[in-house]
N, C-alpha and C positions, 0 to 999 in steps of 0.2 A: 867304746868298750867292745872285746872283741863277745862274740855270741859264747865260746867256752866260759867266760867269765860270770853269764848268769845260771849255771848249773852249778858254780859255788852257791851264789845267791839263794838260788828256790835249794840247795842242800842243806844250807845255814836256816832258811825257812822254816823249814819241814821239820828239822831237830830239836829248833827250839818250840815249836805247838807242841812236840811231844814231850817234850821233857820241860816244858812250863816256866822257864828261864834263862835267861841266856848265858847264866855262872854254867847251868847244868850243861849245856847243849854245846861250850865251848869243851868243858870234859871229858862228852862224848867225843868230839871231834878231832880231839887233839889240838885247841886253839884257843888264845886267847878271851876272854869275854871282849873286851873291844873291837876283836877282828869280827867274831858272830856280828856283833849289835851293829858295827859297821856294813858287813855284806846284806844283811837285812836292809838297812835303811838304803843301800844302793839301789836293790833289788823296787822299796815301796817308791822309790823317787825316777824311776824306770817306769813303775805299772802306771806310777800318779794315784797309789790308791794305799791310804793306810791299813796295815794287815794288821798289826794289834796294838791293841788298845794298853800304855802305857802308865805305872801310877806307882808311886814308890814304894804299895805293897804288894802288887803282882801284875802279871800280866796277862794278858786274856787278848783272842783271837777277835774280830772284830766281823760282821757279817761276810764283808768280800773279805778277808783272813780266811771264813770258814769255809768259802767257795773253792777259794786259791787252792786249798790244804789238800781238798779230796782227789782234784783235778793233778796238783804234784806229786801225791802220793802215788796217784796210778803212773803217771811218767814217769816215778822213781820205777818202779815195780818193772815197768815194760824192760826199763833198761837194765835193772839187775837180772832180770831174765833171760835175755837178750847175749850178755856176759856169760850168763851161764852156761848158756846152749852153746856158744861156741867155743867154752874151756874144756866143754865134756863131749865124746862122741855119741854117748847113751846119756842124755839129758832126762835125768828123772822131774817129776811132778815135784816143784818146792816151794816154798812162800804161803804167802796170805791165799786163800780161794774163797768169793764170798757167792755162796751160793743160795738160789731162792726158790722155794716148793710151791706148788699147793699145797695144802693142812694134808686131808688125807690120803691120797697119790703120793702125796711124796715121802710122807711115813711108811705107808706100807710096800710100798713098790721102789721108790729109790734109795731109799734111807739105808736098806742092809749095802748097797751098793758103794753107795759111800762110803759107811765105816767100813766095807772092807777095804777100800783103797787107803783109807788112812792108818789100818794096820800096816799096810804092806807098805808104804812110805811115811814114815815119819818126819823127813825134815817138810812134809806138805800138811800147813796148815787151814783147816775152815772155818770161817764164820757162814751158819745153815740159817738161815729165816724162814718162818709162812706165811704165805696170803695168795689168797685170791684173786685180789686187783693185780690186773698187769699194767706191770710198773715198768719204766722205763729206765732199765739196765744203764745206760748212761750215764743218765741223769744221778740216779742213785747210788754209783759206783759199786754196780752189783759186778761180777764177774760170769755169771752163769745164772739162765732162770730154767725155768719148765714150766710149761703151760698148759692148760688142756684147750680147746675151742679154734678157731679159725683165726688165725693171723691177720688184722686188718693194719697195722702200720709197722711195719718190720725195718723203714729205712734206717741206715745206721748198723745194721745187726745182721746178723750170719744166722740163719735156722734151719733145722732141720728137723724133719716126723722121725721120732722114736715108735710110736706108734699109734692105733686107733683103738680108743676103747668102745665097747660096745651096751647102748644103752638096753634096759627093759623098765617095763610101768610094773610097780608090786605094789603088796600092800602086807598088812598081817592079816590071819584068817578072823581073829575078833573083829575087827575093824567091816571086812567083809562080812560079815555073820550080821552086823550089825547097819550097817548102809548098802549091803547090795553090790554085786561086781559091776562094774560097767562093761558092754557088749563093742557100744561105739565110742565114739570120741566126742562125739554131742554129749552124752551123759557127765562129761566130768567137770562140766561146770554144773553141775546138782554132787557133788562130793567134794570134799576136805581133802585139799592136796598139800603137800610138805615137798617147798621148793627151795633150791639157792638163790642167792641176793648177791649181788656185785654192783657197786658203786649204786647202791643206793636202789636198783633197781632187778625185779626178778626176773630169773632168767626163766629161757621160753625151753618147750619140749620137741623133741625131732619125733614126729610120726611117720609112716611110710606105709601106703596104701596097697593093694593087692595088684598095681598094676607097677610098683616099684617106685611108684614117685613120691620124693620128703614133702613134707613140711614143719611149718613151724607154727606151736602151737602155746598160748600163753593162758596157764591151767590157774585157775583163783587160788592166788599166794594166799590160802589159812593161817600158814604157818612158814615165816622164814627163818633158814638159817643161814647164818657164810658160809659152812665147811661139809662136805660129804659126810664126815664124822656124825654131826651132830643130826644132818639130815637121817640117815640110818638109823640114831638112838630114837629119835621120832617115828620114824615109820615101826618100828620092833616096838614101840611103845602102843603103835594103834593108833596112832593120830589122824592116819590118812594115807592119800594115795602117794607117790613119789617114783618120778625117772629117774633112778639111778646106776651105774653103771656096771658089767657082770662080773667086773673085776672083785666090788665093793661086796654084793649083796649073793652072789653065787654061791656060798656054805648055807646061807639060810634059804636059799631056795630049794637046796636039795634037802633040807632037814624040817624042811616041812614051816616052820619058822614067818616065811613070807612065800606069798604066792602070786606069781605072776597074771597080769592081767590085759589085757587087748595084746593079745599074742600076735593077732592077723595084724596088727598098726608097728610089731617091736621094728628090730631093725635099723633104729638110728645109732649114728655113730660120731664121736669127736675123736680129732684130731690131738694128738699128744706131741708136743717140740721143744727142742734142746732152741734156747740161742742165747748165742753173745756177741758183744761188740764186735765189729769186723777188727779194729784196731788190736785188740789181744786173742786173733784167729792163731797166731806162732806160738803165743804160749804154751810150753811142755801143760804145765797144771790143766790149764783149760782143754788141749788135745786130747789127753790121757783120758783126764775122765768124761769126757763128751765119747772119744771110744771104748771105754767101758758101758756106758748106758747103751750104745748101738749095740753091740755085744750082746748084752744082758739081753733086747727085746729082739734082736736075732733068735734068740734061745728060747723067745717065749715067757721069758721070767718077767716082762712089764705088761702083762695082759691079765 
């Protein structure tokens, strides 16, 4: 069978998971139901592997089916992209873009960025998620993530620093009025601190001494949350102390609100990155708007 012959196969695939039968999928296709159910089954007797599950009231995707699915989709994708770029000399941003935040960075700081780009092109489609665990764009046929923290396995993936956000330790002033400011960094383990949590476990604090060197510092998780969001309604609530970043809490510091605390330790900073699979580094969609976020924190508007 020559190799053109299985991109009928994985097309007749892919059509029929989505449209859930093979009457429909021939429809779409402009093709027989026989010819689908036929390229299909050349296609399962090719991998050795059945993709769905068969029954004369429906039919359903079978585990490697749902492997297959995500995996063909993105090769659909590259190559209708791929088509497009070089029908058009101004390749605009089009298709599916699935992109993934953190909760609150990516609401407040990327999110207007996006919908602006989705005003200005509309045949470009998103699906937007949040989380905090860094996930494995691959694996999850994410298209685009953003991260904050230090990059420890990146192979596979293209990234790049949008930017650094800059942490400080606050608290509210009841909160203080009521346990005392800390001076040094020994003291905060005798205080109530409101940390974030990733995979189960919380995360540490960057301190930086007066002679300019970091560290890392892991303050007694009181109180965890997953998301910046929720860590902030905490700290505003008086719960306790929290390193959060001045992007987040900078309106309440100047508003009296919350008040900074071991000011000679602030100073720490993370690292903020765009990445995606090296494989859809060409795509218009992915380019465009990975150069609109550089842009954007060129300009100062992601700090």
């Amino acid at each position: 069978m020559r190799k053109t012959d299985h991109l009928g196969g994985i097309t007749a695939f892919v059509t029929t998971a989505q449209c859930g039968s093979f009457t429909a999928a021939a429809e779409r296709l402009g093709l027989t139901k026989s010819a689908v159910a036929k390229s299909v089954g050349r296609l399962e007797a090719r991998l050795g592997l059945q993709l769905f599950q068969r029954s004369t009231r429906r039919l359903s995707l079978t585990p490697d089916g749902e492997r297959y699915l995500q995996s063909s989709q993105n090769a659909i994708e590259i190559l209708e992209q791929a088509e497009a770029e070089l029908m058009s000399h101004t390749a605009k941003p089009s298709g599916r873009l699935r992109v993934d935040l953190p909760a609150a960075f990516g609401r407040q700081r990327i999110m207007p960025h996006l919908l602006a780009v989705i005003r200005q092109y509309p045949e470009l489609e998103m699906t937007i998620t949040f989380s905090e665990r860094f996930i494995d764009p691959i694996e999850e046929g994410i298209d685009l993530v953003v991260r904050i923290g230090e990059l420890t396995d990146s192979s596979g993936l293209i990234a790049r620093r949008l930017t650094t956000q800059k942490l400080v330790i606050c608290a509210a002033p009841d909160y203080l009025a009521q346990y005392g400011e800390p001076h040094e960094p020994e003291e905060l383990s005798q205080h109530r601190c409101v940390v974030g949590v990733r995979r189960n476990q919380p995360k540490f604090w960057i301190l930086r001494n007066a002679r300019g060197e970091v560290s890392r510092y892991t303050p007694p998780a009181t109180y965890e949350f997953a998301d910046g969001d929720a860590m902030l309604a905490g700290v505003l609530a008086g719960c306790g102390l929290s390193q959060l970043p001045l992007w987040l809490v900078g309106k309440y510091l100047a508003n009296g609100e919350l008040k900074e605390v071991l000011t000679g330790h602030s100073g720490g900073e993370m690292p903020v990155s765009a990445l995606w699979p090296k494989s859809r580094q060409l795509l218009p969609k992915i380019r465009f708007v990975v150069d609109t976020l550089i842009k954007a924190a060129e300009d100062g508007q992601l700090d």
